[in-house]
C-alpha positions, 0 to 999 in steps of 0.5 A, a space after each residue: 855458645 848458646 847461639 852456636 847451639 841453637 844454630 847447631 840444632 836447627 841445621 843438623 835436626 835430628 842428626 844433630 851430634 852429643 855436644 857437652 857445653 864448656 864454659 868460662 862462667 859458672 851461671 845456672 841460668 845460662 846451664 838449664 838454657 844450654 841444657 834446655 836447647 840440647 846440650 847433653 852436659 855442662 862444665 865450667 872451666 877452672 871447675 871441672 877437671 880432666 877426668 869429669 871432661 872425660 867422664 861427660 864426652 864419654 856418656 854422651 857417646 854411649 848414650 847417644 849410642 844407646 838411642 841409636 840402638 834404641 831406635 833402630 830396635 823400635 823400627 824393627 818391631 814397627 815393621 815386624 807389627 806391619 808384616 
């Protein structure tokens, strides 16, 4: 999963898609690297159930949504700044 990321990230760059990582073991270090290398979340399987599944893809739609906004008002004001 971590090598997935990391390749992922590379090839998409800054179009690279929310990804809430999934996990069959439980290992904080290998969370704060998934989290470190851009993963907007972190489950363990067995651990998490559907609702937190739902609850994670769900943020990082709308936050990934939020930035998108966020940028395109920040190009606005540059080119407004500009003119």
């Amino acid at each position: 999963g971590l090598a997935f990321l990391t390749r992922l990230r590379q090839q998409a760059g800054e179009d690279c898609p929310p990804v809430v990582m999934i996990t069959g073991y439980g290992s904080e270090a290998i969370a704060v690297k998934a989290l470190k290398n851009g993963a907007v979340d972190y489950l363990v399987k067995g651990q998490a159930t559907a609702d937190e599944l739902r609850q994670a893809v769900g943020s990082a739609i709308a936050n990934t949504q939020l930035r998108q906004k966020l940028q395109a008002s920040e190009q606005r004001f540059q080119t407004s700044v500009e003119n």
